[in-house]
C-alpha positions as CSV (number, residue, x, y, z in Angstrom):
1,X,-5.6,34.5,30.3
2,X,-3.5,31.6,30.6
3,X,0.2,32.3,30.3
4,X,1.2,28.6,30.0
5,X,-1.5,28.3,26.9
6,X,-0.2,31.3,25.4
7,X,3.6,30.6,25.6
8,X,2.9,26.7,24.2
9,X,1.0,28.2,21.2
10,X,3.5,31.1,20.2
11,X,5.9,28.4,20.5
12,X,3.9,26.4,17.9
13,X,3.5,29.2,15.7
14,X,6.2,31.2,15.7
15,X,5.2,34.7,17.0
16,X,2.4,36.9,18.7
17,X,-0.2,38.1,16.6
18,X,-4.4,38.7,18.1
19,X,-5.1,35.3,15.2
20,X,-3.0,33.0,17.8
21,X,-4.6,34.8,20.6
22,X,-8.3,34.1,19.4
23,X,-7.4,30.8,19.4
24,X,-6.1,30.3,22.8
25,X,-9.1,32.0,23.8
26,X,-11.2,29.5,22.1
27,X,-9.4,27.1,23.5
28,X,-9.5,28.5,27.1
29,X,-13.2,29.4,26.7
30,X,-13.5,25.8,26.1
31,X,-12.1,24.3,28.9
32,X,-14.3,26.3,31.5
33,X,-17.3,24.6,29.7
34,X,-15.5,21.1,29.1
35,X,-12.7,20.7,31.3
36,X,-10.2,18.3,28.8
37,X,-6.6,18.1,28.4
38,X,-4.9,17.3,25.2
39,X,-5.8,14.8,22.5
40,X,-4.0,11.3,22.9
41,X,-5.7,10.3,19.2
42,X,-9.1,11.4,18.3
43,X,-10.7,11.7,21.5
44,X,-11.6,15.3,20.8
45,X,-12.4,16.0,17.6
46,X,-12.2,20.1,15.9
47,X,-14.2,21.3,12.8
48,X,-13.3,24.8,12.2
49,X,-14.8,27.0,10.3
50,X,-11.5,28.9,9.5
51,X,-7.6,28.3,8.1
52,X,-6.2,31.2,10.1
53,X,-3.7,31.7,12.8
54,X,-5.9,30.7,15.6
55,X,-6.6,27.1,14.4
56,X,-2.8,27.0,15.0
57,X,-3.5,27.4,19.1
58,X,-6.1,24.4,18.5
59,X,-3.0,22.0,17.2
60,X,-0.9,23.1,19.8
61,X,-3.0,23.0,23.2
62,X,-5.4,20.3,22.1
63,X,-3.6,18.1,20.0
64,X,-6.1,18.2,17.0
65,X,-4.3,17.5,14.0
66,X,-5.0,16.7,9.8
67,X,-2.7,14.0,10.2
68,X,-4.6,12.7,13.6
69,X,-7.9,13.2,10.8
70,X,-9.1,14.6,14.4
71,X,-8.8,18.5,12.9
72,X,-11.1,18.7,10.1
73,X,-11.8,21.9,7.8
74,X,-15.1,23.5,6.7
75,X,-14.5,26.7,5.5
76,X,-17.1,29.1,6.3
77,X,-15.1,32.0,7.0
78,X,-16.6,32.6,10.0
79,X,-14.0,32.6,13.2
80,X,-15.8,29.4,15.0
81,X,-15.2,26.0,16.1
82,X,-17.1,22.6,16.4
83,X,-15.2,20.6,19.1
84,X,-16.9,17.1,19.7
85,X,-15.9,14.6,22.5
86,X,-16.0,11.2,21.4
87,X,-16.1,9.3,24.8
88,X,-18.9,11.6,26.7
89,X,-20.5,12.1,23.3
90,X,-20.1,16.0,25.0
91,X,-20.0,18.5,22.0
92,X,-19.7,22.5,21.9
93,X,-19.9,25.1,19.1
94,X,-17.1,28.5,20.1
95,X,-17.8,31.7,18.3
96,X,-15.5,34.5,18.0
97,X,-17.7,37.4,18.8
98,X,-15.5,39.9,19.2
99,X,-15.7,43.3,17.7
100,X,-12.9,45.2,16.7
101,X,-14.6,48.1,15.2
102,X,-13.4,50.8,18.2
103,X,-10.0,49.3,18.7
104,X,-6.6,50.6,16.8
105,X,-5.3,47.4,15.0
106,X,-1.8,47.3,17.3
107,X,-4.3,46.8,20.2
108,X,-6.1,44.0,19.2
109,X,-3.9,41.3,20.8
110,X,-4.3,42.9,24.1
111,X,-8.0,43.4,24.0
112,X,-8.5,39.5,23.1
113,X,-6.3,38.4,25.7
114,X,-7.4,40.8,28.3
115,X,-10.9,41.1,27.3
116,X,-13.7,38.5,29.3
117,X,-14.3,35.5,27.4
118,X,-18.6,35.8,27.5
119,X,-17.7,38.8,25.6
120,X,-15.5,37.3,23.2
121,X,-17.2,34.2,22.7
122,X,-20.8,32.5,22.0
123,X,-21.6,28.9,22.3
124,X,-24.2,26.5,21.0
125,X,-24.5,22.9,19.5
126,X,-22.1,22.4,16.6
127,X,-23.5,22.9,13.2
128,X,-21.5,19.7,11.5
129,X,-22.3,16.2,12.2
130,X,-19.3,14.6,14.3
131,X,-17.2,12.4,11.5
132,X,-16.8,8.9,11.7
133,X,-13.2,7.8,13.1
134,X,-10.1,8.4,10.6
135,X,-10.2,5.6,8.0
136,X,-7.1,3.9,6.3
137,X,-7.4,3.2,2.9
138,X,-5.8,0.6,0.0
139,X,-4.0,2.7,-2.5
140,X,-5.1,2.6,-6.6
141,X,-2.7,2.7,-8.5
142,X,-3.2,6.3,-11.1
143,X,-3.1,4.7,-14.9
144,X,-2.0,8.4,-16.0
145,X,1.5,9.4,-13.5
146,X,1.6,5.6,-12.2
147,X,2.0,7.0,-8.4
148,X,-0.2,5.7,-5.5
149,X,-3.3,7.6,-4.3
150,X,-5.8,6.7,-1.7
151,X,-9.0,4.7,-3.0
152,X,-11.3,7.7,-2.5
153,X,-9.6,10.2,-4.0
154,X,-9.0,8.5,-7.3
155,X,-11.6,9.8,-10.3
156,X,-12.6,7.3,-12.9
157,X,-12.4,9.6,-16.5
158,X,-12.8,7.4,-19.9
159,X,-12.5,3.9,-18.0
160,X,-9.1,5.1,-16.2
161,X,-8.7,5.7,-12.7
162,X,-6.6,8.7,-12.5
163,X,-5.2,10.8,-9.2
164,X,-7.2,13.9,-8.7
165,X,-4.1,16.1,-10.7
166,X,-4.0,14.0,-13.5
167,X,-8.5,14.1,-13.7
168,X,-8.3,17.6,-13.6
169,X,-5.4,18.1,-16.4
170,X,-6.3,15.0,-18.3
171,X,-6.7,15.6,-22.0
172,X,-8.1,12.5,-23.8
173,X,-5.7,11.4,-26.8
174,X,-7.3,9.5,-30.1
175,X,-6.2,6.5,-28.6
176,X,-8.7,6.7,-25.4
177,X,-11.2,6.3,-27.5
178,X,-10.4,3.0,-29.6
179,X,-11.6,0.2,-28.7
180,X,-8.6,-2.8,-27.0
């Protein structure tokens, strides 16, 4: 294990727990296929298949970030990751494998970060097509709260273009329904 990678990502996250250390794994298992260092924008681009503790390792060594739009979320609830290299067109697909069925829970941490990393992880091609680059959008205007909201997340309900929490508690009043 890589004692550098670890340290950064507890750092990041706040404390040791075998989530984090899946995810420096990941990371690490990674590298040995696709040497890379950090992300300076969207050159590497993460799909995970999970919100958990080790996606936080994937923020912190690779510089994959929502905000970036170069992490991207696909819930599967499976413990994998789609990494994607935009310049070499490169792209690899890291499986959690592990099995914890023999192992007392307080153990778990040390197992992942002792344990080989062909016997933590599979590979293959990623299952998600890479994403275009992060867009910027214009802003609409929502008729119902009046606050700004990116063009494709506004809803269009009874001729009104309405922010997605407004849509989804909109109740339509007599007037909606007059003609102007």
């Amino acid at each position: 294990m890589n004692v550098e990678m670890w340290e950064k990502a507890v750092a990041f996250h706040g404390h040791e727990c075998a989530g984090l250390a899946i995810g420096v794994r990941a990371v690490e298992s990674l590298m040995e296929h696709i040497p890379t260092d950090a992300s300076k924008d969207e050159e590497i681009v993460c799909i995970t298949e999970n919100d958990t503790c080790a996606v936080d390792a994937v923020q912190s060594l690779l510089s994959c970030t929502a905000g970036k739009g170069n992490l991207i979320f696909r819930l599967t609830g499976k413990m994998a990751f789609n990494f994607y290299f935009r310049g070499s067109g490169k792209a690899l697909r890291v499986y959690f494998k592990g099995d914890f069925t023999d192992i007392p829970k307080d153990l778990w941490m040390n197992y992942i970060l002792d344990e080989q990393l062909d016997k933590l992880f599979s590979y293959s091609e990623p299952v998600f097509t890479l994403p275009e680059p992060a867009s910027i959008f214009r802003n609409e205007v929502c008729e119902s709260c009046g606050e700004r909201v990116r063009e494709d997340m506004i809803k269009i309900r009874s001729g009104k273009k309405l922010c997605i929490a407004c849509f989804e508690n909109y109740v339509p009043s007599w007037r909606d329904f007059i003609e102007k």
